[in-house]
C-alpha positions as CSV (number, residue, x, y, z in Angstrom):
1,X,-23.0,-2.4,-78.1
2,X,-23.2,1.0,-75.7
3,X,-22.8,-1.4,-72.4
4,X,-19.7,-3.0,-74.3
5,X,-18.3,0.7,-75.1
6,X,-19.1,1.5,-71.4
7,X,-17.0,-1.4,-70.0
8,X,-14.1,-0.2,-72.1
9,X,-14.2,3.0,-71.1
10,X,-14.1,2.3,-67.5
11,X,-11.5,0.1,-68.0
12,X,-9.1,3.0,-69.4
13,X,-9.6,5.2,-67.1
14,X,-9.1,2.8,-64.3
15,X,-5.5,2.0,-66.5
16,X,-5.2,5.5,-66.6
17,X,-5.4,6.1,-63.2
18,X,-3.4,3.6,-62.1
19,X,-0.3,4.8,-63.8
20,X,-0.8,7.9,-62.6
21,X,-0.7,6.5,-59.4
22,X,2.3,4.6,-60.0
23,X,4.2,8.0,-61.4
24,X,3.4,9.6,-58.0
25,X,4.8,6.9,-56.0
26,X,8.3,6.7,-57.9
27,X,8.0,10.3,-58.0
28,X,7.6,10.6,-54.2
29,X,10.2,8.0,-53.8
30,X,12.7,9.8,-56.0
31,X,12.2,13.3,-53.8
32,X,12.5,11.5,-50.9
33,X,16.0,9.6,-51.9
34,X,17.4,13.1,-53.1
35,X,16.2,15.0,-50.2
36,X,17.8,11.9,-47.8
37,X,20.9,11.5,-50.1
38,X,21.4,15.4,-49.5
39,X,20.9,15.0,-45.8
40,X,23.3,12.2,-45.7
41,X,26.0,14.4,-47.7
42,X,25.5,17.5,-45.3
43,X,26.0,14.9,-42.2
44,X,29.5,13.7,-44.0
45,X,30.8,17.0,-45.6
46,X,30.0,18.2,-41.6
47,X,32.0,15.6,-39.8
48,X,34.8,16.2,-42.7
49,X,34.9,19.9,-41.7
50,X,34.9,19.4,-38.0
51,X,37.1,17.2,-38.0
52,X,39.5,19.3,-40.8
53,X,39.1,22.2,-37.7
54,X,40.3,20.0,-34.9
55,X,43.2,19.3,-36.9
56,X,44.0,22.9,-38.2
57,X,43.4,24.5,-34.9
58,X,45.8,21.8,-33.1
59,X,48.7,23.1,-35.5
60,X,47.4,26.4,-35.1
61,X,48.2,26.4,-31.7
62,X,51.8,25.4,-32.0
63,X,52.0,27.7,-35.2
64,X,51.3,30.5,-32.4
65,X,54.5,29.4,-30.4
66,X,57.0,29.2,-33.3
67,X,55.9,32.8,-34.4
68,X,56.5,34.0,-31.1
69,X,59.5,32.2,-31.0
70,X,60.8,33.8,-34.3
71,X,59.9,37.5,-32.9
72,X,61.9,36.8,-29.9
73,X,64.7,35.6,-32.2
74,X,64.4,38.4,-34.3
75,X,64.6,41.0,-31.2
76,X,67.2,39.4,-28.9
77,X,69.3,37.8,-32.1
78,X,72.4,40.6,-32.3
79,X,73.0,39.5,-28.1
80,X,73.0,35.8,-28.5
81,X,76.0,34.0,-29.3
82,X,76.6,32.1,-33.0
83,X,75.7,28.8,-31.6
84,X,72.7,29.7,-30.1
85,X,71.5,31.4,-33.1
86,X,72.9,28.4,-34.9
87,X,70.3,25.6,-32.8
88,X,67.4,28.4,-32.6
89,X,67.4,28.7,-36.3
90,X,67.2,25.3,-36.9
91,X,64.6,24.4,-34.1
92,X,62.6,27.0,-36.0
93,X,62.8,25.7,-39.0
94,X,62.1,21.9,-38.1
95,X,59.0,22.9,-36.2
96,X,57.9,24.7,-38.6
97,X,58.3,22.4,-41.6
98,X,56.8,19.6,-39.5
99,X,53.8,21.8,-38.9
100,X,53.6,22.5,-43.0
101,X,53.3,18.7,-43.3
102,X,50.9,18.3,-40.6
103,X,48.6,20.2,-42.4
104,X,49.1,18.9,-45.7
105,X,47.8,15.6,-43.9
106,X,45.2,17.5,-42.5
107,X,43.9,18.7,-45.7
108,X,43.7,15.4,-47.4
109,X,40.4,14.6,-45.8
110,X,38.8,16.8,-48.4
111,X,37.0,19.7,-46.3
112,X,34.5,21.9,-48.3
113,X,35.6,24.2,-50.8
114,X,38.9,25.3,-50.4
115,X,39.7,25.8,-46.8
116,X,41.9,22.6,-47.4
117,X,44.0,24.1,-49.5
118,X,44.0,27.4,-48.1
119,X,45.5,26.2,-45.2
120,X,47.8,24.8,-46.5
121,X,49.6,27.5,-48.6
122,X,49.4,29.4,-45.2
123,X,51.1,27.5,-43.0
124,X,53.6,26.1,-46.3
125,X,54.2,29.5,-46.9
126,X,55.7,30.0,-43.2
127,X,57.5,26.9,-43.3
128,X,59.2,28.5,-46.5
129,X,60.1,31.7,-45.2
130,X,61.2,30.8,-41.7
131,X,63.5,28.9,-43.7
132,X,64.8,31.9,-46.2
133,X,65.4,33.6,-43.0
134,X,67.6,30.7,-41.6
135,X,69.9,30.5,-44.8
136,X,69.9,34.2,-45.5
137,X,71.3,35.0,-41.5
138,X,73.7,31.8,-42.0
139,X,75.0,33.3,-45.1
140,X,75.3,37.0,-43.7
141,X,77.1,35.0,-40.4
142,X,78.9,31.9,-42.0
143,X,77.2,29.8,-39.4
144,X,77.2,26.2,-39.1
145,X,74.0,24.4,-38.8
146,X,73.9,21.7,-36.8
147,X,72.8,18.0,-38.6
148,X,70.7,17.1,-36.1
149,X,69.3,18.6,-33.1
150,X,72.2,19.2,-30.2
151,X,74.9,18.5,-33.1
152,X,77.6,20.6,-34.6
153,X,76.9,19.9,-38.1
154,X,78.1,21.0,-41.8
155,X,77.6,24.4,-42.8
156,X,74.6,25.4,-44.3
157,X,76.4,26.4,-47.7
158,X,79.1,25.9,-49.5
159,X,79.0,29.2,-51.2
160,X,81.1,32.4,-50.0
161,X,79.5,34.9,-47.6
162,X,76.1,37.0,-48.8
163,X,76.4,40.9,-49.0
164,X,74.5,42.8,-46.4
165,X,72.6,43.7,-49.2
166,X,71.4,40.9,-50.7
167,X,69.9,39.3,-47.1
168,X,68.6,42.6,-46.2
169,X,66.7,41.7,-49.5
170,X,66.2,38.1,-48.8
171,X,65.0,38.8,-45.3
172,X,62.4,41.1,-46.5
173,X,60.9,38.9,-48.6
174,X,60.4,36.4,-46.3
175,X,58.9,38.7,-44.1
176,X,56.4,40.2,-46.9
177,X,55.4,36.3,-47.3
178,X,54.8,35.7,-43.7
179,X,52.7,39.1,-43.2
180,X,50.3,37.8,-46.4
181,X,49.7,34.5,-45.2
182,X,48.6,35.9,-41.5
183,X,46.3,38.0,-43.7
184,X,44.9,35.0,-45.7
185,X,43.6,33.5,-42.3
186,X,40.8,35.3,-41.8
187,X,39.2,34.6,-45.4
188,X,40.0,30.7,-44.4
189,X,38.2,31.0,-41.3
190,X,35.2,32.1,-42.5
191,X,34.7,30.2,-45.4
192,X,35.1,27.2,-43.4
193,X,32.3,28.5,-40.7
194,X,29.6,28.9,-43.5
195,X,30.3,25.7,-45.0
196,X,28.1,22.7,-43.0
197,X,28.8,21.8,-39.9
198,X,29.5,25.6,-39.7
199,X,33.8,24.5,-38.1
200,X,35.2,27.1,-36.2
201,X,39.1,27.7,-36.9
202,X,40.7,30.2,-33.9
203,X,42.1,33.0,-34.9
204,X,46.2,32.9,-35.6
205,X,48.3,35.4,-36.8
206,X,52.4,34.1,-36.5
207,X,54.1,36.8,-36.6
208,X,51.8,39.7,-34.1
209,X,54.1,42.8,-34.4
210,X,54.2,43.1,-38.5
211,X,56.1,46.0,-38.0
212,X,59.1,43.3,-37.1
213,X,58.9,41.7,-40.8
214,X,59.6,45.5,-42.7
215,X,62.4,46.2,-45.0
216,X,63.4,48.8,-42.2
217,X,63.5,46.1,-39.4
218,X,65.4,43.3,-41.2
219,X,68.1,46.4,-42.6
220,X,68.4,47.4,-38.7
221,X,68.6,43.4,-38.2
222,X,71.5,42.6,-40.3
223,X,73.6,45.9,-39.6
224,X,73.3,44.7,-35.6
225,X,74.3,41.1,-36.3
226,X,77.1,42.3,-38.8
227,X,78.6,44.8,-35.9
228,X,77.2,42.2,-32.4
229,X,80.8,41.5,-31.0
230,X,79.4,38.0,-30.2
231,X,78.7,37.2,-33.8
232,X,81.9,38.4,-34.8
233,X,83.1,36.2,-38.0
234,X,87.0,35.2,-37.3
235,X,89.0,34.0,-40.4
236,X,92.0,31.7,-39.1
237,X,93.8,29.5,-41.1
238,X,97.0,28.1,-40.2
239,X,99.7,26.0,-42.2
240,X,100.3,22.6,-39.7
241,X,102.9,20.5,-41.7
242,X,104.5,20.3,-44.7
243,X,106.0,17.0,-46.0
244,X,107.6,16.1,-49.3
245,X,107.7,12.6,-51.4
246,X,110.4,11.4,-51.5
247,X,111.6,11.7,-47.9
248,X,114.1,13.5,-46.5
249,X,117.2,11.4,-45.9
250,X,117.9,11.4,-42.4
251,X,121.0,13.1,-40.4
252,X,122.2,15.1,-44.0
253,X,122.7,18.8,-45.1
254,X,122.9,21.9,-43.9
255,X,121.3,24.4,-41.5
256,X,117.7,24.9,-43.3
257,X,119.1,22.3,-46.3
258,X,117.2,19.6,-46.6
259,X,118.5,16.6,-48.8
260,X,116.1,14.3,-51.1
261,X,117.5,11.0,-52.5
262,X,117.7,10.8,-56.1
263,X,114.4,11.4,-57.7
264,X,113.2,13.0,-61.2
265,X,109.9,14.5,-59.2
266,X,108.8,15.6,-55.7
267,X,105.4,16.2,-54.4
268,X,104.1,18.3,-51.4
269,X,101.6,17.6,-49.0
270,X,100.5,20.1,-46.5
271,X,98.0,20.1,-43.2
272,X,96.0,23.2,-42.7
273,X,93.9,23.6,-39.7
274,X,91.0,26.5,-39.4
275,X,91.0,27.7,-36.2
276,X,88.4,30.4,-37.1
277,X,84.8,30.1,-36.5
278,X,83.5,30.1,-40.4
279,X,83.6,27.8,-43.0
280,X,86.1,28.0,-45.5
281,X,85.2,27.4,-48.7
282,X,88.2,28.0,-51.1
283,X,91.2,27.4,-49.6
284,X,94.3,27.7,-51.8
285,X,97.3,26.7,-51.7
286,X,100.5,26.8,-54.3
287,X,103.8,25.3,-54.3
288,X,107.0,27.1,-56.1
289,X,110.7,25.7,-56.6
290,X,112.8,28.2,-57.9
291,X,116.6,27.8,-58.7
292,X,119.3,29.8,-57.0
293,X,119.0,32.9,-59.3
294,X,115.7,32.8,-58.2
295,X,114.1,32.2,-61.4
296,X,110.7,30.0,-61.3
297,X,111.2,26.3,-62.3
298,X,108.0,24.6,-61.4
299,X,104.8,25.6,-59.9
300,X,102.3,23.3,-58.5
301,X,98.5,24.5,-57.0
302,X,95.9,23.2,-54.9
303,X,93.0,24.0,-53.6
304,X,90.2,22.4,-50.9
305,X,87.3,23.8,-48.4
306,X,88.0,23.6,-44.5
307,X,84.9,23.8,-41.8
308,X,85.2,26.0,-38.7
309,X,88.1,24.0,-36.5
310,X,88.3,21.7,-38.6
311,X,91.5,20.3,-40.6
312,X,92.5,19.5,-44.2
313,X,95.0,17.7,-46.0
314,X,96.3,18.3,-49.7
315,X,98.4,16.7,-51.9
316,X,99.2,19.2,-54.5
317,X,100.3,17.7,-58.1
318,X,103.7,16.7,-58.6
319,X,106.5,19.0,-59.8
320,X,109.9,17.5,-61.7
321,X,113.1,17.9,-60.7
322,X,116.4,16.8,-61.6
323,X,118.7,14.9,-59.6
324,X,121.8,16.4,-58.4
325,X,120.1,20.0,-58.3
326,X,119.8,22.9,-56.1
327,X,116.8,24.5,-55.4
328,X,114.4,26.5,-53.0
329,X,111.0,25.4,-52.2
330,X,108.3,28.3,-50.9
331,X,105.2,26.7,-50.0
332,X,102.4,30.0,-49.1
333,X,98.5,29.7,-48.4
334,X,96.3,32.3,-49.7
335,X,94.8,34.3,-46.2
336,X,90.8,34.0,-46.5
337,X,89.6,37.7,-47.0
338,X,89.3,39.5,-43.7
339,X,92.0,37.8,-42.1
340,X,94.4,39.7,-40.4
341,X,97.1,37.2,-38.9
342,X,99.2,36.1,-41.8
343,X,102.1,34.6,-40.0
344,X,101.6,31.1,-40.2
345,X,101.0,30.7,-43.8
346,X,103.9,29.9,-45.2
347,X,107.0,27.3,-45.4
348,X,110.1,27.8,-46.9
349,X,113.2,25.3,-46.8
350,X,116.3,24.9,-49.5
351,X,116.2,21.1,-51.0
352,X,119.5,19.4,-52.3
353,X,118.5,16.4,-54.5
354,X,121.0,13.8,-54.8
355,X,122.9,12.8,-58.0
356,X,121.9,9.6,-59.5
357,X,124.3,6.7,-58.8
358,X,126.6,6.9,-62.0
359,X,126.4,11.0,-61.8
360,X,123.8,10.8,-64.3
């Protein structure tokens, strides 16, 4: 009975051993898979990084060269003439947009922490002010931006002129964004070279003279581009033609009388051409007839938008007449503020309208 208690006894502890045994294995196992599953995701989240920092420092470089650009542009802007600050504008703003979305691909490989999306709020964030600065200078200048690199183009808005004022402000703002992102480099940087694989980003600040983004510098900026001689704005709009419907009948009337056939209503077209160097964006014109006493019979108005040396036509509503009358036609175009010629705005010409057959 004690040898058969014996051989059970052994037996457990043999069991017992045994599972210990087994729980040390798994348990060695288990360690080892976490320490190599760590190892493995140091390796990746290293090549990630890396390769996150050949990318960024690639556009980095390039980043370098638009900032210069922009504080040459900034400096020499008031000399240059308005096409040339026109195309440098753009350029600037191209470059620098394509840079904002070469990082945003950049940053999709997923690099530690948030160096991804660091980056990409820096460079965005220059992309967005270089272009504030393009449509705030367009709007002080009225310039045209071209559609595509080496083209004359639309203009950049279809809105009147901006107040000194208000792009002094808008320029200043852009400026105070540029100078924070340069700032938020350097936290970037290092975050990314204490994360594995230890990436190095090289230093890059866009804009290097700061002092060139103050209030002070962009108010001293937009009073020399308001007064540069070669940035002068010139409003010049000119009245081409004007024709009537119905036509004139030929070989008839007058001196300075023009006869109609018999009609019940007359409508005036008109050409305008802008031989200015601004977009025009409300253009008006305004047709009277008034009898021979002078009092107003009809009045007919029209308005349209003209780009710099560029033409228009209008067709301004129909006016009613009656047939067999007398009256005076004055057809003026509202001068565009600030210009000074007036002389070709206007037509005048005396219409006789033929009775109706029957005298009616």
């Amino acid at each position: 009975m004690a040898r058969r208690r014996r051989r059970v006894s052994g037996r457990s502890r043999l069991a017992t051993f045994a599972a210990v045994a087994l729980v040390l294995v798994l348990a060695g196992l288990l360690i080892n898979g976490v320490v190599s599953g760590a190892n493995s995701s140091n390796a990746y989240l290293s090549l990630v990084n890396r390769s996150f920092a050949a990318q960024t420092n690639s556009i980095t470089q390039a980043q370098t060269v638009q900032g210069q650009q922009l504080s040459t542009l900034l400096k020499e802007m008031p000399t240059l003439d308005r096409q040339s600050v026109a195309l440098k504008l753009a350029d600037l703003v191209r470059d620098t947009q394509q840079a904002s979305e070469g990082q945003q691909r950049a940053g999709d490989g997923g690099p530690s922490g948030t160096a991804g999306s660091s980056m990409n709020a820096i460079v965005s964030a220059r992309a967005a002010a270089v272009a504030q600065m393009a449509t705030s200078i367009d709007g002080l200048l009225g310039l045209e931006q071209p559609t595509s690199p080496g083209l004359s183009g639309q203009p950049s808005s279809g809105a009147a002129l901006l107040p000194s004022s208000v792009v002094v402000a808008r320029l200043s703002a852009a400026g105070a964004q540029i100078a924070k992102a340069d700032r938020a480099v350097l936290g970037t940087r290092v975050a990314l070279a204490r994360a594995p694989g230890n990436a190095h980003l090289i230093r890059n600040v866009f804009v290097a003279d700061s002092s060139l983004l103050s209030p002070t510098s962009m108010a001293s900026l937009v009073s020399s581009l308001s007064s540069s001689p070669s940035l002068a704005i010139v409003h010049q709009v000119q009245l081409v033609t004007t024709s009537l419907s119905p036509s004139p009948l030929p070989n008839a009337g007058a001196f300075q009388l023009v006869q109609l056939p018999p009609t019940h209503q007359i409508v005036v077209s008109v050409t305008l051409r802008n031989l200015g160097n601004v977009f025009e964006p409300h253009v008006s014109v305004t047709a009277v007839l008034t009898a021979p006493n002078g009092q107003v019979l009809r009045t007919s108005r029209a308005m349209g938008s003209i780009v710099a040396a560029g033409a228009l036509n209008l067709v301004l509503p129909r006016m009613l007449v009656s047939p067999g009358a007398l009256v005076q036609l004055t057809v003026t175009v509202a001068p565009p503020a600030g210009q000074a010629d007036t002389s070709a705005l206007g037509f005048q010409a005396g219409l006789a309208i033929a009775a109706s057959s029957g005298g009616a």
